[in-house]
Each structure stands twice: as C-alpha cells, then as structure tokens.
C-alpha beads as a LAMMPS data file, in Angstrom:
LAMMPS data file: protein, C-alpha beads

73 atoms
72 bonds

1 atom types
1 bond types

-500.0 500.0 xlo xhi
-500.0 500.0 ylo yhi
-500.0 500.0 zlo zhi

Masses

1 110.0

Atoms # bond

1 1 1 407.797 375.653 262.711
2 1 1 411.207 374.222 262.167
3 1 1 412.335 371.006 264.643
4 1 1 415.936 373.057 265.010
5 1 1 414.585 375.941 265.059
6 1 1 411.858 375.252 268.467
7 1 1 415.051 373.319 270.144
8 1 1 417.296 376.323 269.864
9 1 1 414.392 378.286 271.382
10 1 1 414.542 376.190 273.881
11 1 1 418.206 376.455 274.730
12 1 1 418.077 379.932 274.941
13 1 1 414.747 380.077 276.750
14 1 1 416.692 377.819 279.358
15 1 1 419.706 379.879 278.967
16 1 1 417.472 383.184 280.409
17 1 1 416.295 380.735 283.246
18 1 1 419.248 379.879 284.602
19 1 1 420.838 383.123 283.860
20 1 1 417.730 385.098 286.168
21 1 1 417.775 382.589 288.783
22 1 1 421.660 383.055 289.165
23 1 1 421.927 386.424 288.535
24 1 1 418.359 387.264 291.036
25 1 1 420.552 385.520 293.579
26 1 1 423.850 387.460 292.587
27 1 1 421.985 390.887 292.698
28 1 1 420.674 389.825 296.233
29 1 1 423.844 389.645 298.086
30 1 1 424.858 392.846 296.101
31 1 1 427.670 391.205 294.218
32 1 1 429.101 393.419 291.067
33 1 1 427.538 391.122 288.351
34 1 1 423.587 391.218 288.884
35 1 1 421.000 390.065 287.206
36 1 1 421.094 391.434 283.653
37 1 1 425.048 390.354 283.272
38 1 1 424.641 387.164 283.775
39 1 1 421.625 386.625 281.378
40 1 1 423.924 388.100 278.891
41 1 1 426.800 386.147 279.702
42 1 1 424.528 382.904 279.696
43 1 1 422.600 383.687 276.723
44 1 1 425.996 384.646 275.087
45 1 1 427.236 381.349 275.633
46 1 1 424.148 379.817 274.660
47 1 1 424.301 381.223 271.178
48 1 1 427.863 380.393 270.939
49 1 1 427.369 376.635 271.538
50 1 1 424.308 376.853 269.270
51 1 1 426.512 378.123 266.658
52 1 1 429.058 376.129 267.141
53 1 1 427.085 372.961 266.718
54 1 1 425.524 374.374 263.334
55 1 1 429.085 375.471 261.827
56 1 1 430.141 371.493 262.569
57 1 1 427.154 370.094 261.274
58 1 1 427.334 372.182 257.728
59 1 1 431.345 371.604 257.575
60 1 1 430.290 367.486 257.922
61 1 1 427.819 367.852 255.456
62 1 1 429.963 369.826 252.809
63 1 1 432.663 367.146 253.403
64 1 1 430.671 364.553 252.791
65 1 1 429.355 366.121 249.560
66 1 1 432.966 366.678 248.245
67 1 1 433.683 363.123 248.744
68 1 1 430.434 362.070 246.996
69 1 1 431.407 364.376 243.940
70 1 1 435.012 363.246 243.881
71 1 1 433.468 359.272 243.755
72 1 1 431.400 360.219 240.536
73 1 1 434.269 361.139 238.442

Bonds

1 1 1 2
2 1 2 3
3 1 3 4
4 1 4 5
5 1 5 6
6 1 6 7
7 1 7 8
8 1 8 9
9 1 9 10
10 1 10 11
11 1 11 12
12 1 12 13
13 1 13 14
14 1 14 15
15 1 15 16
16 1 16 17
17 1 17 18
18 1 18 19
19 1 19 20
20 1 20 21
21 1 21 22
22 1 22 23
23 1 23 24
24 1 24 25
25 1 25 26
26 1 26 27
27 1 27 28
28 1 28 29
29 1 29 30
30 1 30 31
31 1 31 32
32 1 32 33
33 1 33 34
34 1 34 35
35 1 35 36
36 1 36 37
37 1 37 38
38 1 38 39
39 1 39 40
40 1 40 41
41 1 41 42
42 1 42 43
43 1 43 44
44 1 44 45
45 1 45 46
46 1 46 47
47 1 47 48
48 1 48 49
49 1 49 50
50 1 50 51
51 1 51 52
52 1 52 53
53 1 53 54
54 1 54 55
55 1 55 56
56 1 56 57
57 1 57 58
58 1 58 59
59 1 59 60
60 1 60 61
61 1 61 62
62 1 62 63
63 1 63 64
64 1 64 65
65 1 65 66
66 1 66 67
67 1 67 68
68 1 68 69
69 1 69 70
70 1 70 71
71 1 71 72
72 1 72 73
C-alpha cells in the first residue's frame, strides 16, 4: 500500500477515536450532539485538513514545474 495513503488512514482512524470518546461522553450527560455528530463533525474536519494539505502540495509541485519549463526556453 501507498505511504500517504496508510497515514491518511490513520488520521481518520484517529479522527473516529477521538470523535467516539467525545461524543460517548457527550451522549452520557444527554447533551444535543451525541455520539454519531461528533464523529461526523471530527471526521469532517479530518478530511478537510487531509485535503487541504494535498491541494497545497500539488499547487507547489505544479509551480515548481512551470518555473522549470519557463527556465528551458
């Protein structure tokens, strides 16, 4: 399997962790958000960062190959 692609499985098994343990804890003391919100919120977020980090990382790397085309001519 991919290096990237077991990290982001990671993340977002991490993600569901936190998001149980908070939300188990939310749905004890009978608050409105319970336990499947907030894994949904977390893992939302999760995927957003994960995202966000990929967009960058492809927008660097088409930069940098613009500027290596540009230096040929």
């Amino acid at each position: 399997m991919d290096n990237v692609f077991v990290e982001n499985l990671i993340k977002l098994s991490l993600a569901v962790l936190a998001g149980g343990i908070i939300g188990a804890e939310r749905e004890y003391q009978d608050k409105a958000a319970g336990f499947r919100t907030i894994i949904l919120i977390t893992v939302g977020s999760a995927l957003f960062t994960i995202f966000s980090i990929a967009q960058e990382k492809f927008l660097e790397m088409t930069i940098k190959n613009k500027a290596i085309k540009e230096l040929d001519y």
